[in-house]
GUDREN-924569 format. One record per residue: x, y, z of N, C-alpha, C, O in turn; residue in one letter. Coordinates in steps of 0.05 Angstrom, whole numbers, plus 5000, padded with zeros to 4 digits. Example, Ala and Ser with C-alpha at 12.3 -4.5 7.8 and 13.67 -1.06 7.14 Angstrom:
REM residues 2
526448865156524649105156526449345156528549345169A525749555142527349795143525850015157526850235161S
//
This chain:
REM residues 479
467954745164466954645190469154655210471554665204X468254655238470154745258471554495271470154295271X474254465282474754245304473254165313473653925317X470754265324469754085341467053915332466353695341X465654065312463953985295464353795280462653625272X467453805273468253515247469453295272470253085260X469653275296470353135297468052805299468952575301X466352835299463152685297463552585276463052345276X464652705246464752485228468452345227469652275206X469452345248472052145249471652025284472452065307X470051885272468051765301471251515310472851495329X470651345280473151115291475551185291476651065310X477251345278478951455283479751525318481751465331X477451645327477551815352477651545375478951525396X475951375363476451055377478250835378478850685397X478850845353483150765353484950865375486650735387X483851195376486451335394485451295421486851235440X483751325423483151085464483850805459484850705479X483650645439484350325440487050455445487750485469X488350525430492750585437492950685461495050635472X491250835475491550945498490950695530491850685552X488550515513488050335536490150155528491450065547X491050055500493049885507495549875526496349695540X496550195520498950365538498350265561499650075568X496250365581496250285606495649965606497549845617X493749805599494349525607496849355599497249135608X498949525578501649395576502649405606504049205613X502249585625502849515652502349255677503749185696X499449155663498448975680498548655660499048455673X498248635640498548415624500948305620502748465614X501647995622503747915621504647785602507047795596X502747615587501947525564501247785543499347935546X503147805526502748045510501447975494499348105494X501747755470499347655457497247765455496547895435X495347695486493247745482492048065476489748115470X495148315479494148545466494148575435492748725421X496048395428495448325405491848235397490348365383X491648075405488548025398486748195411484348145410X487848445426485848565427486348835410484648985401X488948855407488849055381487148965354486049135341X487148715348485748645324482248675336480548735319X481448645358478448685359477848855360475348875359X480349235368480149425353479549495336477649635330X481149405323480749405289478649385281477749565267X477049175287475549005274471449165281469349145268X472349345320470749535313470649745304468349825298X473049935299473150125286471949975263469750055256X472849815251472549845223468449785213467449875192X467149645232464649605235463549835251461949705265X463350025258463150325268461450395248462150335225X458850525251456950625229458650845223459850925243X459551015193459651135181457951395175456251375158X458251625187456151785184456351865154457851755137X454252145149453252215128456252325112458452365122X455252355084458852585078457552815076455852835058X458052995092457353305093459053465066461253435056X456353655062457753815037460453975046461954015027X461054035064463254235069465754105075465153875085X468354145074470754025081470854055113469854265122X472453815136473053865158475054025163476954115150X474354045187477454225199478754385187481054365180X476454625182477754875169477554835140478754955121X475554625140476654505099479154365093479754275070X480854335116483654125115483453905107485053815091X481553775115480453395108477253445096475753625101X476753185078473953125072472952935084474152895105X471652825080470052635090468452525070465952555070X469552405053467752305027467752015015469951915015X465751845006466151604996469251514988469651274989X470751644982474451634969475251614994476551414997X475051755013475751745041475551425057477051295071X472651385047470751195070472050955058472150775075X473450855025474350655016476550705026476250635049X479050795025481050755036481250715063482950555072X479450855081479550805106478950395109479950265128X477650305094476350075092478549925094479349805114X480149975060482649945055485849855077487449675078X485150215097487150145114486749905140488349725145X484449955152483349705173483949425167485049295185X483049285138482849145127486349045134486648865151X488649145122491049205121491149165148491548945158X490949335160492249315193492449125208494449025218X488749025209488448745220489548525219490548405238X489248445191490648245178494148255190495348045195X494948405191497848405196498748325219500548175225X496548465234496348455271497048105271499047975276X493248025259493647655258496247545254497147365269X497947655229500447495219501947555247501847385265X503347835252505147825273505147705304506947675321X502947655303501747435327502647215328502747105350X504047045297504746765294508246875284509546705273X509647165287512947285281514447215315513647285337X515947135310517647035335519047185348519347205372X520547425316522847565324522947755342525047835353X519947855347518748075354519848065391518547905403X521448165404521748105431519548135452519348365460X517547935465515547885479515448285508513748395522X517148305503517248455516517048765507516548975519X517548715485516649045466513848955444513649085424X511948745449509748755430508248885429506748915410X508049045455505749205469505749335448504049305431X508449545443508849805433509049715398508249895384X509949515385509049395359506949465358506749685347X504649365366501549375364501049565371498649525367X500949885385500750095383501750275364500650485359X504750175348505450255327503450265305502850475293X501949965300501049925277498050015279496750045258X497050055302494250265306495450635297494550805282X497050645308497651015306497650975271495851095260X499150845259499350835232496550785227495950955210X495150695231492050635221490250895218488750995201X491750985249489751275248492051495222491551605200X493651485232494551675205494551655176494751835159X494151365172494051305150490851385137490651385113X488751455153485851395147486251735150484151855144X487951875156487152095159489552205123489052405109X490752095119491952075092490552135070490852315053X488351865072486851875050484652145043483952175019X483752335064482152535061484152795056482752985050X486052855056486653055059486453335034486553285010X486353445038486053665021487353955016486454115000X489853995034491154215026494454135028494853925040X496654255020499054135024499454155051499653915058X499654255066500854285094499953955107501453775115X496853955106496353635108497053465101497353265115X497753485075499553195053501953185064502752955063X504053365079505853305082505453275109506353055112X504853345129504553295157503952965153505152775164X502252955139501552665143503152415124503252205136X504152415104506552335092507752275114507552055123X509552505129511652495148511052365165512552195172X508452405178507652255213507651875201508551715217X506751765175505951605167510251495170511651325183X510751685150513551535151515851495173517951375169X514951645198515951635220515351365228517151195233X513051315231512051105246513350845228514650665238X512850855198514250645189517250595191518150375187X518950835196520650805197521550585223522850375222X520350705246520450475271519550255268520950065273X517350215261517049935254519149705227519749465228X519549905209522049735204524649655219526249475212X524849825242527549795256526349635279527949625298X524549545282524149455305525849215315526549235339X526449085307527848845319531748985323533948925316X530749135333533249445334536549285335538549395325X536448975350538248865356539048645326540648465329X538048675308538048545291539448765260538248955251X541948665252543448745238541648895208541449125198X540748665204539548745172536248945180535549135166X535248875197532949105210534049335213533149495196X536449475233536649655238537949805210537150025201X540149605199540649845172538549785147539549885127X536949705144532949745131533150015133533950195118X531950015167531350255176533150545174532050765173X535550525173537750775182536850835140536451065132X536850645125536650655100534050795096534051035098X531850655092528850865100528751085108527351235094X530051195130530051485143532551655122532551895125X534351545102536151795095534451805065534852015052X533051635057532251635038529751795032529351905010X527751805060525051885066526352205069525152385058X529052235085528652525088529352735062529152975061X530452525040531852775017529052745005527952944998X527852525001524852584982523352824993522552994977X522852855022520752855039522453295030520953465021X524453315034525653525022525553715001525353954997X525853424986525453534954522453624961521953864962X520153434966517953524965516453764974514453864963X518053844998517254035014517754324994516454534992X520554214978520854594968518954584944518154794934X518254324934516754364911513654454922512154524904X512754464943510554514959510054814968508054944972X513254874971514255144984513955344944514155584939X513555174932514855364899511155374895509955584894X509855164894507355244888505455444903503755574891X506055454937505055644950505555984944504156174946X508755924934509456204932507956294911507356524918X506556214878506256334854503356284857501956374839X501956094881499456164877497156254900494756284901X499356274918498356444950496656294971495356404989X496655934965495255844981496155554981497755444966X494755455001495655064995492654934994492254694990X491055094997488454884981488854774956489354944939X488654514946488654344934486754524906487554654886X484354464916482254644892482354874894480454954881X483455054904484155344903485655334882484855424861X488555204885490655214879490355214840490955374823X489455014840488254854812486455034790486655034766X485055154804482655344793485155674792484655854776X486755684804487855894798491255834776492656014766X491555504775493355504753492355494741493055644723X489455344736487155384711487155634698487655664674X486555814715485156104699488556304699488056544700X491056254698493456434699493956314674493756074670X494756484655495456554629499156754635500556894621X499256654660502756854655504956564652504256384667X506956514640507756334621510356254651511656044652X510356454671512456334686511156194707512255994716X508356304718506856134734506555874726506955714744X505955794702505655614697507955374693507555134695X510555504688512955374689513755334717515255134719X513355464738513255474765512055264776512955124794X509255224759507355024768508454744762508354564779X509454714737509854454718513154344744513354114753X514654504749517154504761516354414792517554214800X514354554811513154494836511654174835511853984850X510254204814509153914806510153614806509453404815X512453754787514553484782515853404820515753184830X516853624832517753614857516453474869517353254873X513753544881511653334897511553144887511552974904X511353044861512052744849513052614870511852454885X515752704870518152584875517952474910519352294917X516652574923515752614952514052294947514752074956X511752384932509752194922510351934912508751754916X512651884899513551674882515951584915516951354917X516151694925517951454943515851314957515451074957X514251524971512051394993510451134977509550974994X509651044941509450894919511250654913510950414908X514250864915516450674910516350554872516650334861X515950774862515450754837519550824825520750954842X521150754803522450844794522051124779520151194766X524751274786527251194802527551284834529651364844X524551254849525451284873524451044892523051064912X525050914885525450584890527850504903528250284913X528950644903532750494916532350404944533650214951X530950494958530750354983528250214993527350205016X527250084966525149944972526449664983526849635008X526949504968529249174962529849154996529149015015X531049324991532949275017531349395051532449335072X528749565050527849585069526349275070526549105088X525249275050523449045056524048765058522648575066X526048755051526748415059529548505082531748405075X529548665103530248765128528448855152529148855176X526548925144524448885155522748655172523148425164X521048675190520848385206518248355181517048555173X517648115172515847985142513648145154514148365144X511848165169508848275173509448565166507848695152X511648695174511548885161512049055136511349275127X513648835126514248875104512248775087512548815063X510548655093507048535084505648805079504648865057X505548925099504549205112505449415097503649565089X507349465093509249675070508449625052507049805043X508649405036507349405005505149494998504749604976X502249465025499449545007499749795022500750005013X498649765052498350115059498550325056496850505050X501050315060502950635054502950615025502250845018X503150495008503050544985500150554979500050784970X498450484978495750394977494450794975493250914956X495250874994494451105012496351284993495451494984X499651164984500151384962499451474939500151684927X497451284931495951284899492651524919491751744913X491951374938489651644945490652014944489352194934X493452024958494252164957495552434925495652674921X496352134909497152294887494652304866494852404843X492752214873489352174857488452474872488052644855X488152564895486052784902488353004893487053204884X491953074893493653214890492353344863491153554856X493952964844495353144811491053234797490653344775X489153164812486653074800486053404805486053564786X485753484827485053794837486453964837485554184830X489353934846491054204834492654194804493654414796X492754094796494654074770492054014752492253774745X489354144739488054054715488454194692487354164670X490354354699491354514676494054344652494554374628X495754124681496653994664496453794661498853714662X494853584656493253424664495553244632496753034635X495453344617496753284588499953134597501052924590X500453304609503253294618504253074651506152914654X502953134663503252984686501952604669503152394676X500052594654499152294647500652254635501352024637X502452434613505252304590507452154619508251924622X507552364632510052304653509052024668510651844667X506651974682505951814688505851564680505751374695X505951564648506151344628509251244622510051014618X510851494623513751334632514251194650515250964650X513551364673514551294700512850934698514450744694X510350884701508850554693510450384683511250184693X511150484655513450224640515050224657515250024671X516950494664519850324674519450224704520950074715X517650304714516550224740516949934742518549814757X514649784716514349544720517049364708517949184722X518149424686520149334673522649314691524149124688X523049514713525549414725524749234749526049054760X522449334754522049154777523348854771525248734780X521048784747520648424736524148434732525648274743X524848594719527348414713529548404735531448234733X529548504749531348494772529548254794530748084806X527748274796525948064811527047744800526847554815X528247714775527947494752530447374777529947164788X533047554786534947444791536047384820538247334830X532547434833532647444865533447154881532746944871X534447154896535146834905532646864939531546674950X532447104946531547084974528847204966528747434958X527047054969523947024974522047364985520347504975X523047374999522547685003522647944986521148134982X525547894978527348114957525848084939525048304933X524947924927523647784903521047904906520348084891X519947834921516248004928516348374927514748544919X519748374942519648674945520148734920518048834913X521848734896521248764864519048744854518048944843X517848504854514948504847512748754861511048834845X512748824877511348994895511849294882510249484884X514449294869515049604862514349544833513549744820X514449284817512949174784510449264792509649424774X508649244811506249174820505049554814503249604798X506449754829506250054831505450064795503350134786X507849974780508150094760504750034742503250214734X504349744740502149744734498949904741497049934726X499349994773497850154784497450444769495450564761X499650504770500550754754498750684721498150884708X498250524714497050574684493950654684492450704665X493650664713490650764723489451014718487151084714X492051154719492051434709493251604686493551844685X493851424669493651444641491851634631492651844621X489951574633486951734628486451794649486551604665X485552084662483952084689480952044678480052244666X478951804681477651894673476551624692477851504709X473751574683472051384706474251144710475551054729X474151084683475350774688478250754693479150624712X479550884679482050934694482250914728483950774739X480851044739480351094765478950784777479850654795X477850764769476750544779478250354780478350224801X479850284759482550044753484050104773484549914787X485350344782486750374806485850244833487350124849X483250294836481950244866482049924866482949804886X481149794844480549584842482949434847483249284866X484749484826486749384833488949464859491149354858X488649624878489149614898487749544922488749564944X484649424916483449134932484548944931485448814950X484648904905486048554893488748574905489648364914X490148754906493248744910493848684941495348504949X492248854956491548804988492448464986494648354990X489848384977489348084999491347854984491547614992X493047994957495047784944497147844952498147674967X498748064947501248054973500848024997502147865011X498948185007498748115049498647825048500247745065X497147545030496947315028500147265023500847085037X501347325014504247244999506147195021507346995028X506147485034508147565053507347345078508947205090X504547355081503847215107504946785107505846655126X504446705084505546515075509146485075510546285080X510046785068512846785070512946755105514946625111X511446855126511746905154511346605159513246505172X509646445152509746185150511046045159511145905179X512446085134515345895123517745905141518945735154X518046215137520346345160520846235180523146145186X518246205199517446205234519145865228521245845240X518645665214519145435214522245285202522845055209X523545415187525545455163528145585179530445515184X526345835183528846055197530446195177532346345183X529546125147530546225119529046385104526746415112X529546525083527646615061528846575033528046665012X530846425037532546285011530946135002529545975014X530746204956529546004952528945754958526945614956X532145694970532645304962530945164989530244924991X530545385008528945315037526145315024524445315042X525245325000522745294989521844984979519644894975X524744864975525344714958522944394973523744284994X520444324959519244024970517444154984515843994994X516944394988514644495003511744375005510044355023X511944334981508844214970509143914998507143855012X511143795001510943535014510443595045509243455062X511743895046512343895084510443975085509143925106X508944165059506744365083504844385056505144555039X502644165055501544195021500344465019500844625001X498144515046497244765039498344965036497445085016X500145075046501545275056503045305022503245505009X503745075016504445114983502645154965503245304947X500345064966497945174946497145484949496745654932X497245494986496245844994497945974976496746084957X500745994975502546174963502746174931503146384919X502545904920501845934892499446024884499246094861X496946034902495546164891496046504887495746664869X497146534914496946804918499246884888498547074874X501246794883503346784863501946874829502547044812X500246714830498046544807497046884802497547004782X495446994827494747214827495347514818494247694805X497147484830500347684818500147684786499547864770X500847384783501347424751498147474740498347624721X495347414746493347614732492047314719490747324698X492547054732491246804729488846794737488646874760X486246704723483746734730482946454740483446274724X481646374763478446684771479646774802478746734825X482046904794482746964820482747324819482747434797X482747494841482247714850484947924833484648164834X487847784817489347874803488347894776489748044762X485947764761486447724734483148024735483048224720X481347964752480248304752482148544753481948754741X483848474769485448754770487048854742487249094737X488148624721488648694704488148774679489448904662X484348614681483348654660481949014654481849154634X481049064687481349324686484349534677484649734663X485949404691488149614680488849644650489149864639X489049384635488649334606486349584594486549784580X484449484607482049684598482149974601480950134587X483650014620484150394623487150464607488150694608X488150274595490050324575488950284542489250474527X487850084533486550124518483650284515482150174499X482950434524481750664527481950974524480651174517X484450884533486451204529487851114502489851254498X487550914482489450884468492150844473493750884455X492850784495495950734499496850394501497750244518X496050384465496850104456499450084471499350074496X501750084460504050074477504249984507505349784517X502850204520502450154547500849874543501649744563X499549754533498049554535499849354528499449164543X501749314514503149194503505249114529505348884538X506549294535508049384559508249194582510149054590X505549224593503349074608503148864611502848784634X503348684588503148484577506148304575506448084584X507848434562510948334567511848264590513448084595X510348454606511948494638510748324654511848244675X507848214644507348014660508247704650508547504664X508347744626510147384620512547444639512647314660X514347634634516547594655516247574685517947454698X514047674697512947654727512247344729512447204749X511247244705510146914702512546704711512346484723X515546894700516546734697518346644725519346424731X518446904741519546864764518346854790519646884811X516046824788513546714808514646324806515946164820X513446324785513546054779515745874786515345634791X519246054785521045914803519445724825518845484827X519045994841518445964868516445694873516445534891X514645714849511945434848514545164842514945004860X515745154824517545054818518744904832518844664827X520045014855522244944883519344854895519644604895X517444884903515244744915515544534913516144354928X514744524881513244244875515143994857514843754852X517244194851518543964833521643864841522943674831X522544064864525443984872524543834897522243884906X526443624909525943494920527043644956529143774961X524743554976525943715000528543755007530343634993X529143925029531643785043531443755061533643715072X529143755079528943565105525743485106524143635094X524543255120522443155123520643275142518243275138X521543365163519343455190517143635171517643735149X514843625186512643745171512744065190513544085214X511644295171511344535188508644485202506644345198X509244685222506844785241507545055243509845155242X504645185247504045435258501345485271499245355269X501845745287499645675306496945875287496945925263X494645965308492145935287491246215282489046285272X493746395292493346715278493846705255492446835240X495646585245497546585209495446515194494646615173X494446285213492046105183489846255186488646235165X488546405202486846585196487646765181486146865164X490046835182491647065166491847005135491547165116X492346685134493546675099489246495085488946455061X487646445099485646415093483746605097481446565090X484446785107482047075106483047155079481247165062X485947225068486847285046486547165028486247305009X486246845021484546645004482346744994481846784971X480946775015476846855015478047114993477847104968X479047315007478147554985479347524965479047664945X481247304966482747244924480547184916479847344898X478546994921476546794905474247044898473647124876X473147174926471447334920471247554900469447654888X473247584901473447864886473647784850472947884829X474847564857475547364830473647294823473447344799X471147154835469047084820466547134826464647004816X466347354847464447534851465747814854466347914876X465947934830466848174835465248494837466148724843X462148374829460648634830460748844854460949084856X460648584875460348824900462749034907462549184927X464749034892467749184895466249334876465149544883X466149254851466049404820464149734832464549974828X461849584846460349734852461350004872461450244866X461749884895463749984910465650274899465250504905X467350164882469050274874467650544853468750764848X465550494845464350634830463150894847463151134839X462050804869461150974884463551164909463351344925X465651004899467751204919468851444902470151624913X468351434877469751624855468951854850470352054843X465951844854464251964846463852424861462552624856X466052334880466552634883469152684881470152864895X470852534861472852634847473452664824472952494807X475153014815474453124786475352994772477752964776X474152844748474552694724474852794699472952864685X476452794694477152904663477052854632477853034616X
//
């Protein structure tokens, strides 16, 4: 289908980029920036309620993007994400009143690239959009540009993004050369049917490369080194924002990749994948065990969190797949809930040191229950929206037989139990160190109780996801 024909089914997309464009010009006349903040969120909030047209049999734009139920959930996915963040950074201080405009145009352009992430279908697209996605995050981690630990986040993010983004490109550049194209299902169907022993070693070598591209934008080990430290440098909403999104959108990404071009090694990329899961989650938790700052701590857990994701694809097969999606719903509204609670704390504290945790339960009862729940969640405590996500992942490991991996799984979350629970700990059982009660104003608490609603829902009404999720899969190849 042609440019102009596809652009009818990226209706909201096309409506994001006039909301960034009308925000641009009324940043001229509004003085109160805020309120573009709340009107970037009623952006959001119509794109994301925008009827959905049909999914046409043919690929858009030349066959570059789809348009398919896999598409229409992540897009869900990214809105969901955006909004929510918008609300938190509405109640972030650090943010200078005078550059919010362009914050909140940041985090729409990312919306639109990020929704255009999830469809893509040939390499030239995966990496155009990788890159435009990590540009934009890169500025938004540096945003508070005058702020020491933000700007080197950021200078850290960009040397790190460009040797992956590198490596990835020649591994992109090695598969084009031995198979004459960058369609995704071209590509796949012709390592399928080649029987010459160097193509295929060409392939297995180009493969491993895009990983590597793939696993930072994931933040899976060992290309994790500049996770820690972007994210607890980062201003908290965005580093809320970094954990599901961009990563969120890297599991869509390496699901339509290793699913359609690589089914030839399908054996080999799930062995590798099954490493990469354990040590994923295992270094996370244990380096998380010895975090003192609240953030650092979530950002370990967050890269523990990948690894478990990763056991989704163990098996490519329904349920496997499904454990991924699912558990990257549940993951959404339990870190964005986490982080936003950490924004909380912050705005009032001015800390993210455990010991500034310390009596919480006294200053701020809710605000300590919000976060232990969201904590509770993490660790896979029921009937909350974490203990579905695990029972599926459990289930797409014992399915594939990868007792071990099940085992794995299981270790890593007593140790996740154990350093969540600090944090409940310093709440509830050390005694404050000062009496004033917190306040915050009434974006946050929409922010950390919209994230409540979807722990409980999903937790103890989970069909309408299950379902969901079932029907977004359904035009991707399963093995």
């Amino acid at each position: 289908m042609d440019a102009l024909d596809s652009l009818y089914f990226v209706r909201s997309e096309l409506f994001l980029c006039f909301a960034i464009l009308a925000i641009l010009v009324l940043d001229f006349f509004v003085r109160e920036k805020k309120w573009l903040g709340w009107l970037s969120f009623t952006f959001i909030v119509i794109a994301f309620v925008i009827p959905s047209p049909f999914y046409p049999d043919e690929g858009l734009f030349f066959d570059s993007y789809v348009w398919d139920p896999f598409t229409f959930f992540f897009r869900a996915v990214v809105y969901g994400t955006v909004g929510l963040t918008i609300l938190a950074s509405l109640a972030y201080e650090k943010i200078p009143e005078r550059a919010q405009s362009e914050f909140y145009i940041l985090l729409l352009t990312t919306a639109v690239l990020l929704t255009l992430m999830g469809g893509v279908t040939n390499l030239l697209m995966v990496f155009l959009t990788i890159e435009s996605v990590s540009l934009t995050s890169f500025l938004l981690v540096g945003f508070q540009k005058f702020d020491k630990a933000s700007s080197e986040a950021s200078l850290k993010y960009v040397l790190f993004g460009a040797i992956s983004s590198a490596t990835m490109l020649f591994g992109m550049s090695l598969l084009f050369g031995i198979t004459g194209t960058i369609d995704l299902v071209k590509m796949g169907e012709i390592l399928l049917l080649s029987t010459n022993h160097a193509i295929q070693t060409m392939g297995l070598i180009g493969m491993t490369l895009l990983l590597v591209g793939i696993g930072f934008k994931i933040s899976v080990v060992p290309f994790h080194m500049w996770a820690p430290d972007v994210y607890q440098g980062a201003p908290t909403p965005v580093a809320g924002f970094l954990t599901v999104a961009p990563k969120a959108l890297g599991f869509a990404v390496l699901a339509r990749v290793f699913l359609s071009a690589f089914p030839n090694l399908v054996p080999k990329w799930t062995l590798l994948l099954q490493l990469l899961a354990v040590v994923t989650m295992t270094v996370g938790n244990i380096i998380a065990i010895s975090q003192t700052d609240v953030k650092r701590l979530l950002a370990y857990s967050s890269i523990a969190q990948a690894g478990y994701i990763l056991v989704g694809f163990v098996l490519p097969n329904e349920l496997g797949l499904q454990a991924v999606l699912i558990y990257i719903v549940a993951y959404l509204f339990t870190n964005l809930g986490a982080f936003f609670t950490v924004v909380a704390i912050e705005r009032n504290l001015g800390s993210n040191q455990l010991e500034m945790y310390n009596g919480l339960a006294i200053r701020s009862p809710l605000l300590a229950l919000a976060l232990t729940l969201f904590l509770l969640s993490l660790t896979g405590i029921p009937p909350l929206a974490g203990f579905i996500a695990k029972v599926y992942i459990f289930s797409a490991a014992i399915s594939a037989n990868a007792i071990a991996l099940a085992i794995a799984i299981a270790l890593n979350s007593a140790v996740a139990a154990y350093y969540y629970f600090k944090v409940v700990r310093a709440m509830y059982l050390v005694p404050p160190l000062a009496s004033e009660k917190l306040k915050n104003p009434f974006s946050i608490k929409i922010a950390v109780v919209a994230s409540l609603l979807g722990l409980f829902l999903i937790g103890l009404w989970p069909a309408p996801l299950i379902r969901m999720v079932e029907q977004s899969i359904v035009t991707l190849p399963i093995f």
